[in-house]
N, C-alpha and C positions, 0 to 999 in steps of 0.2 A: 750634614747636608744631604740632600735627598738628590735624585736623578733629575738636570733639567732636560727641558726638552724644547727645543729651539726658540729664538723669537718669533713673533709676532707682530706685524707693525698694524696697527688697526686702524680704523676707517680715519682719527683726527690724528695719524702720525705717532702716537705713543708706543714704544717698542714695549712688550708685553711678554715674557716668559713664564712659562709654568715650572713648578718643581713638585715631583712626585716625593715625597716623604711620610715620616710614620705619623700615624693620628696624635700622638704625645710628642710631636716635636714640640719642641717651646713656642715657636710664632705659627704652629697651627692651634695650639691652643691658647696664644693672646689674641688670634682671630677669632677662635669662639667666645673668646670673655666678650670682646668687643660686642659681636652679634646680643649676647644675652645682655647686656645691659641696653642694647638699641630695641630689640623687643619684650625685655620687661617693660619697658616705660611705655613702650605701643599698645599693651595689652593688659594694662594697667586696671582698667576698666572694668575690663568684659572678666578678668579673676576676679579681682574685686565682686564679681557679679556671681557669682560660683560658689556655693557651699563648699563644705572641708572635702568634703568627698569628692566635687566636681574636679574642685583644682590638686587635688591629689591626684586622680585619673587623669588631667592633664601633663601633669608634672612627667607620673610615668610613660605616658605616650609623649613625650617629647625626650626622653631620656637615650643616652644612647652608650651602650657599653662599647669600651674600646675593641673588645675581641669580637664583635660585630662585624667593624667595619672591615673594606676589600682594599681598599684604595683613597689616599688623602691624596689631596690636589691645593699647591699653594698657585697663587700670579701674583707677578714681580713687576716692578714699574722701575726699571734699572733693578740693584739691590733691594729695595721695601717692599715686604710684603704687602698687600692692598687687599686680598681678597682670600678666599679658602673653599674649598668643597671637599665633599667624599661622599664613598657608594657602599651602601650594604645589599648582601644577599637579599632577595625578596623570592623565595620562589625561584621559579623560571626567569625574574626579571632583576633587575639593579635597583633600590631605591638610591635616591638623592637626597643625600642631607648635608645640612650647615652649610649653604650656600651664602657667600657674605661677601659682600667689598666693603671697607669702609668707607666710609661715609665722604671725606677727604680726599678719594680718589675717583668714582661716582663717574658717568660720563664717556670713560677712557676704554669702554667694549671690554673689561674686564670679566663679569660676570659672562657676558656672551661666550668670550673665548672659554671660561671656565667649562658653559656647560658644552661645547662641542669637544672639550679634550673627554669629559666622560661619557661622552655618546661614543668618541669615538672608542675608549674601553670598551664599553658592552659591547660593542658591535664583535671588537677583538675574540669579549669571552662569548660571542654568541649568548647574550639575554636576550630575551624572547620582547623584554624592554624594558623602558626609561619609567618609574612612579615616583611623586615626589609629594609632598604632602606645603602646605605654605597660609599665610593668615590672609583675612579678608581683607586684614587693611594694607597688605603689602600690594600696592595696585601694581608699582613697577613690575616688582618682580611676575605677578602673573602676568601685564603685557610680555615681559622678555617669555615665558614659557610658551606661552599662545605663541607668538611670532618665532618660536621655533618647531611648532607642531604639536604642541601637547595639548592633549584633550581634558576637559575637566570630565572626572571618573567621582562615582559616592567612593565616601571614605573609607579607607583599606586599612586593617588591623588596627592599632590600637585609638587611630586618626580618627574613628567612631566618636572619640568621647570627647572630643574636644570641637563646640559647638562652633566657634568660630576661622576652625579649619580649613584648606580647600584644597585636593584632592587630583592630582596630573595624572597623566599617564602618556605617552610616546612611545606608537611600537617601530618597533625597528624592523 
């Protein structure tokens, strides 16, 4: 088990805990299964639409080595996991990747509290800021990012090649 870090009661009463743990814990990486199969079948499509080459370059710009990452971040709903995130190195700044709640828990300012416990990191390691990369069809999610200050930025590193991309940034 990883370090928690206190409750949370959020705006509809749901008591919400975060737990800092490794990117190979087990239920951080049944939270990324979960995510990849919610947006394989979102993006279904637009690969389908993608020669070998396209969706190979996608592939790799969505890829993300475990020796990468800085920081995992689980939210708890009581015991159950619900959601997940982490932050890699960018430069001077922090990216954000594999942000997810599932689907089942949706509603309950999960993802919200997610992304303030890692702004609140960067702030800690001094990044200069918050980038995050996210798809076109994920509407929620950019409202939740805009409604926390993120600007939509062109596409940074390998988020170039993947046409249906969309590109954050929040300075701190």
């Amino acid at each position: 088990r990883g370090k928690r870090v206190g409750n949370h009661q959020s705006k509809n009463g749901v008591s919400l805990t975060v737990e800092w743990v490794n990117w190979l814990d087990p239920r951080a990486v049944a939270q990324r299964e979960l995510m990849e199969v919610e947006t394989t079948a979102m993006y279904a499509d637009r690969q389908a639409a993608l020669d070998e080459a396209g969706r190979n370059a996608v592939n790799a710009a969505l890829t993300v080595s475990p020796d990468d990452i800085s920081h995992t971040l689980l939210v708890l709903d009581d015991d159950t996991v619900i959601g997940h995130a982490a932050l890699r190195p960018f430069g001077e700044s922090l990216e954000v990747k594999k942000v997810f709640v599932d689907s089942r828990h949706r509603g309950k300012g999960a993802a919200r509290r997610l992304m303030n416990e890692l702004e609140g990191v960067a702030r800690k390691d001094s990044a200069r800021s918050l980038m995050l990369q996210t798809g076109h069809a994920q509407l929620p999610a950019m409202a939740l990012y805009e409604s926390l200050g993120y600007q939509r930025i062109e596409a940074f590193g390998h988020y170039a090649d993947i046409p249906f991309g969309v590109c954050y940034e929040k300075t701190l």
